[in-house]
Every structure is written in C-alpha cells, then in structure tokens.
C-alpha positions in Angstrom: 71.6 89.6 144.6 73.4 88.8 141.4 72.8 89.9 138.0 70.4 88.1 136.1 72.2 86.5 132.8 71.8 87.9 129.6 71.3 85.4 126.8 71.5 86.1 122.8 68.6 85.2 121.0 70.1 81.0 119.5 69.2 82.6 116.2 71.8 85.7 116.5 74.6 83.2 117.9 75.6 82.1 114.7 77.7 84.3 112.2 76.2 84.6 108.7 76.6 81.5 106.8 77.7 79.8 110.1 76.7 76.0 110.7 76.3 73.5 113.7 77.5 70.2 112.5 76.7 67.0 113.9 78.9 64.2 113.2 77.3 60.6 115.0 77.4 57.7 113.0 73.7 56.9 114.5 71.3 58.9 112.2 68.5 57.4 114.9 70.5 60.3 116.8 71.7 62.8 114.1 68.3 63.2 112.5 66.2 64.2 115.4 69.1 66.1 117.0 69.0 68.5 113.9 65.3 69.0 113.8 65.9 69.8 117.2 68.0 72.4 116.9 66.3 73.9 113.6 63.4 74.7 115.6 65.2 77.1 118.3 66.5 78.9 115.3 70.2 77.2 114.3 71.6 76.2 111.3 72.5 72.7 111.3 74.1 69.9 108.8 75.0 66.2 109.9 77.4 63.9 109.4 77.8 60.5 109.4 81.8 59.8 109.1 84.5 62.0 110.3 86.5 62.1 107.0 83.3 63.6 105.1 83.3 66.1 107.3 87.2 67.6 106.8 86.6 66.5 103.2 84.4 69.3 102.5 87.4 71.9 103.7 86.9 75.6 103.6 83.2 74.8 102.5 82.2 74.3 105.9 82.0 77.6 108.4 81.5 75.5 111.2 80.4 77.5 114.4 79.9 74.5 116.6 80.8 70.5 116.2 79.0 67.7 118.1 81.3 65.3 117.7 80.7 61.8 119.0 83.8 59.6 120.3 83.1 56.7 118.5 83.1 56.8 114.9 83.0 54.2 112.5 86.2 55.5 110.7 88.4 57.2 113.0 88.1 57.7 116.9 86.8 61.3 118.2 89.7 62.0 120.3 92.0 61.5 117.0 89.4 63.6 115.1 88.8 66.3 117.7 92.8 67.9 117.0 92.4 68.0 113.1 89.0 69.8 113.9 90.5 72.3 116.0 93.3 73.1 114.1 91.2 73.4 110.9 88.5 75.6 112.4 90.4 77.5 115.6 87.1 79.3 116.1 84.4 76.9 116.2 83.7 75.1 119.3 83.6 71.3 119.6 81.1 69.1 122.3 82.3 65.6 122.9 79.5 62.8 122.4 80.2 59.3 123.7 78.2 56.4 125.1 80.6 55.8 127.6 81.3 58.1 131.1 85.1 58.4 131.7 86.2 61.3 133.9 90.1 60.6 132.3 88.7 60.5 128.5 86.8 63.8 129.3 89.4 65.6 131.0 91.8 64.4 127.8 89.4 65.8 125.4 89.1 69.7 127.4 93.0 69.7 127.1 92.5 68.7 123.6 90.9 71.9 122.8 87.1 70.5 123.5 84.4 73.0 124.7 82.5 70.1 126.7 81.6 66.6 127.2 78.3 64.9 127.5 77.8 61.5 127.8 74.8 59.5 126.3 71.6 59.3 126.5 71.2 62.8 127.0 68.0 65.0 127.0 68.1 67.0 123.7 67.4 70.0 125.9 70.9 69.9 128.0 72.3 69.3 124.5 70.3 72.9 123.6 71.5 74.3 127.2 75.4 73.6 126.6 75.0 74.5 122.7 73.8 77.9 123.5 76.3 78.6 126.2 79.1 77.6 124.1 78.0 79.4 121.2 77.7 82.0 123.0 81.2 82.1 124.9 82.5 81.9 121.2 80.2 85.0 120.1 82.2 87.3 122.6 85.3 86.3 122.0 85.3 86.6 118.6 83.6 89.9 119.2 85.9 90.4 121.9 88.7 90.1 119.1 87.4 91.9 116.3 86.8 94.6 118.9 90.4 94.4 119.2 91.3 94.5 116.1 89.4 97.5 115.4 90.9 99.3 118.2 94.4 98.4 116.6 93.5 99.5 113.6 92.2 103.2 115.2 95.1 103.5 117.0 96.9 102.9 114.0 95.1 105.6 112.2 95.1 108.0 114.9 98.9 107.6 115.5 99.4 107.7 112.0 97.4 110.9 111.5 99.5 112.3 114.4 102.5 111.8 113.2 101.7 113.6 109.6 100.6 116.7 111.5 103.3 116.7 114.1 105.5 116.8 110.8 103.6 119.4 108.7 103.3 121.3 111.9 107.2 121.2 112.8 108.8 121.7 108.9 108.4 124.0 106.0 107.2 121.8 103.4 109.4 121.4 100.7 108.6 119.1 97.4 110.8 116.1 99.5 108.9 116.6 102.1 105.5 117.0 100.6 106.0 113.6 98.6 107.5 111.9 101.8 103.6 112.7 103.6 101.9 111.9 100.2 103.6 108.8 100.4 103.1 108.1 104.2 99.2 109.0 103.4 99.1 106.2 100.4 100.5 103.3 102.8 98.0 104.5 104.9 95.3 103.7 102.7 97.0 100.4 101.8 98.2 99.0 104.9 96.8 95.7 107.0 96.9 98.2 110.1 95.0 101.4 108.0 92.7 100.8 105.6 93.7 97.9 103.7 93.3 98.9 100.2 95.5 96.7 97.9 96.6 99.4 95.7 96.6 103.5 95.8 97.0 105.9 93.2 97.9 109.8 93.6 96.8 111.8 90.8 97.5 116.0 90.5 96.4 118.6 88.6 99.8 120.1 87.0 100.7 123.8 87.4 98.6 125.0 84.1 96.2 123.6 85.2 95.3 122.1 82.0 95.6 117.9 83.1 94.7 115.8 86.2 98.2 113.6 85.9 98.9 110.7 88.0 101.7 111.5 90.4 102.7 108.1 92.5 101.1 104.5 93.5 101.6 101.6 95.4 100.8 98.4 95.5 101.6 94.6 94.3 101.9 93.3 91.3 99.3 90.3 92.2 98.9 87.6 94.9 102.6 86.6 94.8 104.4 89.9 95.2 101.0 90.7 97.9 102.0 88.0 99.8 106.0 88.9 99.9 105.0 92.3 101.4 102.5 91.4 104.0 104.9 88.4 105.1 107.6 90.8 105.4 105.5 93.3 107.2 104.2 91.0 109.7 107.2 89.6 110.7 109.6 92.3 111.1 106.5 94.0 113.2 107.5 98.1 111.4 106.2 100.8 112.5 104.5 102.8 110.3 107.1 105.3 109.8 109.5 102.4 109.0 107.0 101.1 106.8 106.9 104.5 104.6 110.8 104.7 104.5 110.8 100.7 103.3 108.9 101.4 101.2 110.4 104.5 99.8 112.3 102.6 96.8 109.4 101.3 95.5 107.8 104.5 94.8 110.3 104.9 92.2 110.3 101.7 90.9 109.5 102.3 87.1 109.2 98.4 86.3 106.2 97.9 88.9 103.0 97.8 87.5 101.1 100.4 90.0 104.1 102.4 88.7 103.6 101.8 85.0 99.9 102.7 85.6 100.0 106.0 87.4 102.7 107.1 84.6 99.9 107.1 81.8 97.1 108.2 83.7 96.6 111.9 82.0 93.4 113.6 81.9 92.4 117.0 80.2 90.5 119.2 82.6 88.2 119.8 79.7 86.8 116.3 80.2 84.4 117.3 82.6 82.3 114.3 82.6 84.9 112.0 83.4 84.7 110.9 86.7 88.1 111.6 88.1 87.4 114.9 87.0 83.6 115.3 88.4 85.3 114.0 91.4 87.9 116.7 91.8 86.2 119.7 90.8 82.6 118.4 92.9 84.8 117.2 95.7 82.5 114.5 96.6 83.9 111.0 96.9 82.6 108.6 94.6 82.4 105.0 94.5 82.6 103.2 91.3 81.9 99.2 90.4 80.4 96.9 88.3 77.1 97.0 89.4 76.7 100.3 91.0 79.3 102.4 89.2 79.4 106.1 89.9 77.6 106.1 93.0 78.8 108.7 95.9 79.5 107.0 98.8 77.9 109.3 101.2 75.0 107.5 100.7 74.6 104.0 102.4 75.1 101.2 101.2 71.8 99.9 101.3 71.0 103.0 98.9 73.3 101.4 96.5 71.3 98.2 95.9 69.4 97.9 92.3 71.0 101.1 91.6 72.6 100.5 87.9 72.3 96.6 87.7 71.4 96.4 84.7 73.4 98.7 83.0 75.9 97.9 80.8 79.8 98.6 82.1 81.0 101.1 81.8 78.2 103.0 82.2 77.8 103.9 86.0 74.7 105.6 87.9 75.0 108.6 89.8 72.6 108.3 92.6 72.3 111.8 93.7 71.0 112.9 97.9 67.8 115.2 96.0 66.7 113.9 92.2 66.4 110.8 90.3 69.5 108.6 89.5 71.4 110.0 86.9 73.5 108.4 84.2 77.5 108.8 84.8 80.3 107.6 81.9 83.2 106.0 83.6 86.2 106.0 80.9 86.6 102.7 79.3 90.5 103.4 79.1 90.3 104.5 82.9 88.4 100.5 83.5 91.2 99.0 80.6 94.0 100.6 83.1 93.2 99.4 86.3 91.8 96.4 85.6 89.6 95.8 88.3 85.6 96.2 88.6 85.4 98.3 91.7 87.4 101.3 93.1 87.0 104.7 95.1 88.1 107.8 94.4 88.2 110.6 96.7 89.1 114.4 96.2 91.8 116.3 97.2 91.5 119.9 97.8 91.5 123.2 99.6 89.1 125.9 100.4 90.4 127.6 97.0 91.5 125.2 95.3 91.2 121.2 94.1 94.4 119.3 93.9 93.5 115.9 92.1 92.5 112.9 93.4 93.3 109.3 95.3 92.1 106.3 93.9 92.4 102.7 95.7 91.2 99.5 94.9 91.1 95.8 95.8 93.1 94.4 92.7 94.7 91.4 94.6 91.8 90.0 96.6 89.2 91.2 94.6 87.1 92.4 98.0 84.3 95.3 97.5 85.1 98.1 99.1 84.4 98.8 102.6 82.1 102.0 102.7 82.7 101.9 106.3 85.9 103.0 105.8 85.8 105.6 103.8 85.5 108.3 106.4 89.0 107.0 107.0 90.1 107.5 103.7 88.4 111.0 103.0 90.7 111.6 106.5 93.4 110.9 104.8 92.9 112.8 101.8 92.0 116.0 104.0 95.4 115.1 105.4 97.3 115.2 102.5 95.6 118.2 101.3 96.3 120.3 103.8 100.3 119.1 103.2 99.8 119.9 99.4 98.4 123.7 100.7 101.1 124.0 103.4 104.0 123.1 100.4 102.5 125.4 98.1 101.8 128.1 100.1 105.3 127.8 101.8 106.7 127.7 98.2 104.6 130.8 97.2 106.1 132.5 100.2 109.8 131.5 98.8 109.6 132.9 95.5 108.2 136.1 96.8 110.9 136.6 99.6 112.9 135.9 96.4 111.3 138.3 94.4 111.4 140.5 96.8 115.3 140.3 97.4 115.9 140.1 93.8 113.5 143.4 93.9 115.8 145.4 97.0 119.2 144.1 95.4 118.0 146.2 92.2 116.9 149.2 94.1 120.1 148.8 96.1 122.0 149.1 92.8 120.3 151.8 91.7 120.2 154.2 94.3 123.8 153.5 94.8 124.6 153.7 90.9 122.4 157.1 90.8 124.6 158.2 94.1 127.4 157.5 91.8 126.0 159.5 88.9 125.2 162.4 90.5 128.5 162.1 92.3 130.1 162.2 88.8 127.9 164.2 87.0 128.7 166.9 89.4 132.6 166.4 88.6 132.1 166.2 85.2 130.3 170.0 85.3 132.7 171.2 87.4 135.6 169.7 84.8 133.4 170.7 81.8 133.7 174.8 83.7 137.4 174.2 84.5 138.0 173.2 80.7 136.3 176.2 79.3 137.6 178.8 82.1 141.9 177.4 81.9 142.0 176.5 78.6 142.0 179.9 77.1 144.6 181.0 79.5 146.6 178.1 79.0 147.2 178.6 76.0 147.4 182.2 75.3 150.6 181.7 78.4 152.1 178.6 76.7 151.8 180.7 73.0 153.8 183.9 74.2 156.4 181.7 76.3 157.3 179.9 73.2 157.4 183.4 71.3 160.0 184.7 73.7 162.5 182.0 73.3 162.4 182.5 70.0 162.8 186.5 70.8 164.8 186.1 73.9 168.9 186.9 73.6 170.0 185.1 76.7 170.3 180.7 77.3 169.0 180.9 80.7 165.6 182.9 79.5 165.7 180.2 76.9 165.9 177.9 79.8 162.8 179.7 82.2 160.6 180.0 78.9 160.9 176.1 78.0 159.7 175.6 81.9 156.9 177.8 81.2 156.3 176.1 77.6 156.8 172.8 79.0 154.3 173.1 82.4 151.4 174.7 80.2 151.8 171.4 77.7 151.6 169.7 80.8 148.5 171.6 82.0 146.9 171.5 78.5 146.9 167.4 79.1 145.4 167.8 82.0 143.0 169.8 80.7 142.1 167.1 77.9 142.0 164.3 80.3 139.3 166.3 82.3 137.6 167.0 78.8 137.5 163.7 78.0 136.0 162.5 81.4 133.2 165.3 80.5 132.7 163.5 77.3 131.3 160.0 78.7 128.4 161.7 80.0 127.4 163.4 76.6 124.5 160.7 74.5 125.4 157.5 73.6 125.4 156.7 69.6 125.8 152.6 69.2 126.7 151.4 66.0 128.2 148.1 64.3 131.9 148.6 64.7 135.3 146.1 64.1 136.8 145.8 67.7 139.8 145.3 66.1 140.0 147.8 63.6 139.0 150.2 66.1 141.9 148.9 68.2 144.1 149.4 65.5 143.2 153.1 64.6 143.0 153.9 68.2 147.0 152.8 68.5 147.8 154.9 65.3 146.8 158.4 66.8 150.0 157.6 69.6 151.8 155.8 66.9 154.1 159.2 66.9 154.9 159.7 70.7 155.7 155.6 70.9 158.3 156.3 67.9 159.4 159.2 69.6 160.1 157.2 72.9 161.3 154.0 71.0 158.0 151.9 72.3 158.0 148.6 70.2 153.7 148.0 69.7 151.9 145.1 68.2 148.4 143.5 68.0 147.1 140.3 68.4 143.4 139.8 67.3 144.1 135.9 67.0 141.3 133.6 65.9 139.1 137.2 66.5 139.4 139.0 63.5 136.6 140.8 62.3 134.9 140.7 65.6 132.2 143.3 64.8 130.3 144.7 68.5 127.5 147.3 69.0 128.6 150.6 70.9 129.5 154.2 71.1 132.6 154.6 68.2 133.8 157.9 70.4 133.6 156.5 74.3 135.1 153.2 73.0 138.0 154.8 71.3 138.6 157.2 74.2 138.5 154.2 76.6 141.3 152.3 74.6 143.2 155.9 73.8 143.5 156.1 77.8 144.8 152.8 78.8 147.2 153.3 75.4 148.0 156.3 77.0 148.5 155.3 80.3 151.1 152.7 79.2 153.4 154.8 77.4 153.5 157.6 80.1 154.6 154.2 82.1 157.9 153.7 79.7 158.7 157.1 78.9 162.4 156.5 80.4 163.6 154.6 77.6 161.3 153.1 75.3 159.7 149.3 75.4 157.0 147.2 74.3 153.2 147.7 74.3 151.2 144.5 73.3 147.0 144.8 72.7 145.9 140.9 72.5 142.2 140.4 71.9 140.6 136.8 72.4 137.2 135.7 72.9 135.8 132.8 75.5 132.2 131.6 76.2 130.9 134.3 77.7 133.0 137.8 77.8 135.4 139.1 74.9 138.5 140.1 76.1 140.9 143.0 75.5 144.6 142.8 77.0 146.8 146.0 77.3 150.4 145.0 78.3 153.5 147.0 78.9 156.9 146.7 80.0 156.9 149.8 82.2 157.7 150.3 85.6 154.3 149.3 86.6 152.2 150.3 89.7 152.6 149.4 93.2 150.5 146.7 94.7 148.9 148.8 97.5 147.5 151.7 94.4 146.1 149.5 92.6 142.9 149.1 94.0 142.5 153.0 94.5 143.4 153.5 90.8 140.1 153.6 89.3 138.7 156.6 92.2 138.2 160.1 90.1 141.6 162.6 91.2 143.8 159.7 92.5 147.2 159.9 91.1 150.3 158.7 90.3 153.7 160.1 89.4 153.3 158.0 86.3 149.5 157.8 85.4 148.7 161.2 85.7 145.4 163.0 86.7 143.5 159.6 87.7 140.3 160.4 86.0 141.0 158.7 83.1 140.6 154.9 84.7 137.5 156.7 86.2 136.1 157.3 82.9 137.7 153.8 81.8 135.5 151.9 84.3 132.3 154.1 83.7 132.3 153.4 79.7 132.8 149.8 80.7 129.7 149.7 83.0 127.7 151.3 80.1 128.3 147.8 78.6 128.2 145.4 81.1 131.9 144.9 81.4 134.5 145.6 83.6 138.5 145.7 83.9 141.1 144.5 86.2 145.0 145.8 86.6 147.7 143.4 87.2 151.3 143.5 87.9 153.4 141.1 85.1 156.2 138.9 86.4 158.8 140.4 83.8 157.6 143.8 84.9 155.0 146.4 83.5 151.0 146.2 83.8 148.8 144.0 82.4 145.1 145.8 82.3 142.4 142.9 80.8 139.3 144.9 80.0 136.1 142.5 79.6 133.3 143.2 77.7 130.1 140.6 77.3 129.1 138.7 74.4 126.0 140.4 74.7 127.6 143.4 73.3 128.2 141.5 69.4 126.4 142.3 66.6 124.8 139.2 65.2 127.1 136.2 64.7 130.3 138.2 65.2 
C-alpha cells in the first residue's frame, strides 16, 4: 500500500517576502485568479505586460510565475528565458489559450515547471501551484541543507586540522600566530563563518593593556569582491587559504591593519566592553539597537531591549536581574565604523588572553547568533594554542634556567675542586718555605765564607757549586712563596696599569743589564689606563712572566717588549721575547702547578699567573713568534677599569 503524500500547509510554501505573480493580459482572468489564491493562504501580485514585470528587478522575490503565452508586448515563450535566468529559483506555469503538445514540450525544455491550457478550473490551477511550489520548497531546502553541511564539514575539518597541529608541534610564537591566523580566516571565510572582518586583540605580558595583535579583512566592497572571486575560482583549501593569505597579515597599509595597530586598552577600564568581555568571559553582542547584549540569550530576548537608547550606550540584558546599562567606547564605535559586531573571550582556566572581534563591515549583514557557537569554538581553539605556546615557552626558559643553573654549579664544584686542590699546595709550599729556607741559607752563607777562607782553586771551585745551587734553591723557594701569596686577601685599589707595568720591569732592570736584555714599553693610545685590583698579586703576575722571559735569553742577552692596547671588550697586555722559546707540545701543560722546563723553572709560577687572572675575569695565552721567542698576551676585562679609564 503506498505512503500517503505529505503536503505543506500553501501558506508555509512560500519563503518570507515570497510572491506568486500572475502575468495575463486579461484582468477578467488575473483578478479573480489572485483572489483565488489569497484565500488558500499565498501571496499574490498580477501583471498585465511582461516588461512591467522584469522592470521591477530585484524588487520582485518571485516564488512562482503564471505566465500566459500570449502577451500583448512580447510572446511567453520569448519571456519565459529572461524569467528563468533572472529568478533561477522561482518556478514558472505556462498559460495559453491554445493546446499544442510541440509548444508545451518547447516550453519544459525551456526551463518551465508546467503547462496548462485555457479555460481551466481555478482549482487544477491551485492543484499544480501547490505541487510546484512545493517541489521548489525541497530543493531549495534540499540545497541550503547542503550548504550547511559544507560549511560543517568545513568547520569540522578546519577544527581538525588546528588540533592535529597543536597536537603534533611545540608551539612556538610562529607557530602560535600561524593557528591565530588559521582561526581568524576561519571566522571570515564563505566556507566558516563568514564574518567580513576579524580582529585579535591580547593582553601584553604586564598585563597592564588589552592590545590588538592581528586582523583581516577588506578594505570595502571592491577589494571584498577581489578576494572572494579569487577564492572561488582557484577552489583553496583552507590551509592554502591561511598561507595566501599570510602576506596580508603584515600588510601595514590595509585598513583592518591600521585598525588593530591602535586598538590599546588599559586593564583599568573595567567598564569597557572589550574588557568586561575578557575578564567575564561571556561573549557579547553589540549593535545599534541592542548594544551590549550577551549572546547567550536568544534572539528574540534581544528585541525592545535598548531601542531607544542613545548610541553608544548599550544594554546589558543579564540571564537573572533587570537590564542593565553598558558604555560601549565611542572611540572603539569611531574605529570600526560599523553599528554591529561580536566579541568573544579568549581564555584559560587561569587565565584570560584578550579577545576576537568580527563584524559585517562590507555587507552590512547583522550578525548571525546562530553562529556564534561556531565562533566561541573557534576562540576555545585558539585559546588552548595561546596556553599550549605559553606553557611550552614557560617550560623553555625553565629548562634554560635550569642549565644555566647546573652550568654554574658545574663551575663551582669544579673551581672549589681546584681550590682545595691548590690550597693544599699552597700549605704544603707555605711549610716547605718556612722549613728550607733557614737551612738554605745558613749552607749558602758558610759556603760563600769558605771561599773567601779557603787556600786552594778547586775548593774555590766546589764552594761556588755549593753557593751557586743554594741561590738556585733560594729561587725556588721564592717562587713557591710567591704561589702562597695569591691565596692571602685580596686589597683592590685604583692603580695605573702602566705605571705598574713600568715599576714592575725596574725591579729586573739589573739582571736584564747584567745579561745585555734590550727592554721597552709600549702603552700606545693607553696611557694612564687606571684598573681596580690587588697592587701585590698584579705586580707578582707581571714580575713572573718578566721573569720567565729573561730566564729564556740568559745565553746572550736580547729584547723584551711589554705592549699594552685596549679593544672593545678586554685590555690587553703583551709580553714578548726573543728567547729560545717553548716547544709546541709544552705549551699547553705549562700553566699545571710542578710542570717544568729547563728554561722556565719550577712551573708554579704560570700556575699562580692563571689563578690571579681568573680572580679578574681574564685569562692568558702563550704563543711561539715567527722570528723566535714567546709571545704571552694576558687579557684582562673592561670590567676591571675604574670609571672612564
């Protein structure tokens, strides 16, 4: 048995503002017809003449035409194309006088719904009416159905692919502003929520101002209809659409650009409505007539609500207690230039972020509450990328911290290690010092006594051994003294590096004109570099590398150069000789306490060399000169001046 047909009421056939027209040159036909028609519940006009009727344009929302072949000013089958292709969702029935199975069929391939020849019964007229109105009802619906379901795949898909990338990346600012972005040409495109423009607006990192952060959108209906063209016909998808759009985001000449670099709130201006938005978190919808309203409510709630109240005052309908007056910023109205936007909240279980705002400014549509569901899903989205970049940046600077933090440790333990380490050589010197010393002397006194006593040249010759050795020992004995010393308190004070430097070369001025050693310093465009540190350590630093290059040309004199010179960041001080150097293979072991060389002695004096200098920051490196001899730069920081020296 089949189904019995369901039928739409004839008033709920018709669209609102939807009309049948009648266009019959016989108003003995078109005036009953309508009356007709009126009284099952349709909306009717007639016509007389076919050009009257596409003279009126996009003033007529024709649902249904009963158009009637032969017209006094142009024939029904010429009219019935200009018809369809002016109104491709209205349905037309053919009218005529005469019954032609070829002009009928001519007129279905034109595009007509049916064809009814006169006279008819004004209830078959009724009968096909109805059933054409109604095959056009679904398939309109059938369409917009569509449509919808593009547009929730759209949303979906687009929703998707945001987590799938906050799920699959650490979110770093590029990233972060590439989903911020992807989120506003979500709000603004023909596929999402078509919003004409979108605005991102942050709270900065004080806290302290709600600042806008990035927009887009057209510049008005000419630059609109560039973009949608272009969309449409190179069919993006919506990842495409994000990167295309990418340059415009940085477009500083654009006007949404221009806009969102001047919007700047203080967080102190709590009844502005960006900010009541933020820190309630409640969307809120704001217009002309109803500004300030949150859109939770429906929209039927909104009606009468603020009418008559003078812009930019808006009313704050609340879901418990009376209506309640809510400023909207005239300078926020001035800005935008448009009489109705949303703005919805961004923001985390601690914490609110700022806001989006979108608007219609091109068409000048209301906003769609239906949508904002959508939008508040959007916002949640790009909130949760905003928390996921901030806490992933949180985490960076504490691993940071926290490296920073080990590396010191490290650097301590290892230069306590090295303390202790020489702490415990410099006690043991310190004993060695006091226990030899006395000894040493008291041997080296009564050798030199004897050869003065002795009768015979070869006890002369044993007793200048003995003489000689305990000299030797007795320098020993000062080096280890003087390694002792760089542990004793430190006593900074302004001093002239190059005075110092000069002093410091007279105390050997002697041995060098005993060995024929040429010396000369160089303080250059330096001179009266004044630095704060330890007169004694300093001097004994400087008296050992001295030292150390005349030991190196004691076989025949030679030429001992101290050049001073000061770059952007370190001072430095250059102690050249023409000696016979060090091998290349020693000198990285040079600076270890008790290595030695033939011609540098006991070692601990580079050991004491490179402890004053990290006292200070500095540091010293050995190299071999081309023309023979050592070249030792020592390197102290700036830090180390006094004042403007």
């Amino acid at each position: 048995m089949p189904e019995p047909e369901i039928s739409l009421p004839t008033a709920d056939l018709l669209y609102p503002g939807e009309k049948v027209y009648i266009i019959d040159d016989d108003p003995g036909i078109r005036a009953p017809l309508r009356v007709f028609l009126e009284e099952h519940g349709l909306s009717v006009e007639e016509v007389g003449r076919g050009q009257d009727f596409l003279a009126a344009g996009d003033n007529n929302k024709a649902a249904l035409v009963l158009l009637d072949i032969g017209l006094p000013d142009v024939d029904g089958k010429t009219l019935l194309p200009q018809i369809v292709k002016s109104y491709p969702d209205a349905a037309v029935i053919m009218l005529t006088g005469v019954a032609d199975l070829k002009i009928a069929i001519e007129c279905i391939r034109e595009g007509a719904e049916d064809y009814l020849s006169k006279p008819v019964q004004f209830d078959e007229i009724l009968l096909v009416v109805k059933k054409a109105l109604e095959r056009r009802r679904l398939i309109i619906d059938n369409r917009r159905y569509h449509e919808d379901l593009v547009k929730a795949h759209f949303r979906i898909n687009m929703l998707h692919q945001l987590s799938v990338k906050m799920n699959t990346a650490y979110l770093s600012t590029v990233e972060v502003d590439e989903i911020l972005q992807a989120v506003l040409v979500g709000v603004t495109a023909n596929e999402g929520l078509r919003f004409n423009r979108a605005f991102l607006a942050m709270f900065d990192e004080e806290n302290r101002y709600l600042r806008g952060r990035m927009a887009i959108g057209p510049d008005g209906w000419e630059d609109a209809g560039r973009i949608w063209t272009e969309l449409r016909d190179k069919s993006l998808g919506f990842m495409d659409i994000v990167h295309g759009f990418r340059g415009s985001f940085n477009d500083a000449n654009s006007k949404v650009n221009r806009i969102v670099a001047t919007l700047r709130i203080s967080v102190d201006d709590q009844e502005n409505i960006l900010i009541k938005a933020a820190r309630e978190r409640r969307s809120i919808l704001v217009s002309r007539k109803n500004a300030g309203v949150p859109v939770s409510m429906e929209r039927r709630s909104f009606e009468g609500v603020g009418g008559e109240q003078d812009w930019p005052k808006a009313v704050e309908r609340r879901e418990h207690g009376d209506p309640q007056l809510l400023p909207v910023p005239t300078a926020l109205i001035d800005l935008l230039q448009v009489d109705e936007f949303v703005v919805v909240p961004l923001f985390s279980s601690s914490r609110s972020f700022g806001v989006i705002i979108a608007d219609n400014f091109v068409t000048g549509e209301p906003v769609d509450v239906s949508v904002l569901n959508t939008l508040e899903l959007f916002a949640s989205q790009a909130s949760l990328a905003i928390e996921q970049s901030r806490l992933y940046q949180d985490q960076v600077k504490k691993i940071a911290e926290l490296e920073a933090l080990t590396e010191e440790l490290d650097k301590s333990k290892n230069l306590l290690v090295e303390f202790e380490r020489l702490s415990a050589l410099g006690q043991m010197a310190a004993q060695l010092v006091h226990s030899i010393r006395n000894p040493i002397t008291s041997i080296g006194g009564m050798a030199r006594i004897l050869a003065r006593k002795s009768a015979t040249e070869e006890q002369k010759k044993f007793l200048e051994v003995i003489s000689r050795e305990t000299s030797r020992l007795d320098k020993i004995l000062e080096d280890l003294n003087s390694f002792t010393d760089q542990f004793s308190e430190i006593n900074p004070e302004p001093l002239d590096l190059c005075e110092l430097l000069h002093k410091t070369l007279i105390l050997v001025q002697p041995e060098m004109v005993s060995q024929k050693i040429v010396w000369n310093i160089e303080c250059g465009e330096t001179p009266g570099l004044r630095i704060i540190g330890d007169r004694q350590h300093l001097r004994q630093m400087f008296l050992q590398l001295v030292k150390n290059a005349i030991e190196a040309m004691s076989d025949g004199g030679g030429r001992l150069e101290v050049a001073v010179r000061r770059d952007d960041e370190w001072i430095r001080i250059a102690v050249r000789d023409t000696g016979i150097g060090m091998p290349e293979d020693t000198l990285d072991k040079a600076k270890d306490p008790f290595f030695t060389t033939k011609t540098y002695g006991t070692g601990m004096g580079l050991t004491m060399v490179e402890n004053v200098l990290k006292a200070y920051g500095g540091h010293f490196e050995m190299h071999r000169r081309e023309a023979g001899g050592l070249e030792v730069l020592v390197s102290l920081p700036t830090a180390v001046l006094a004042g403007d020296g």
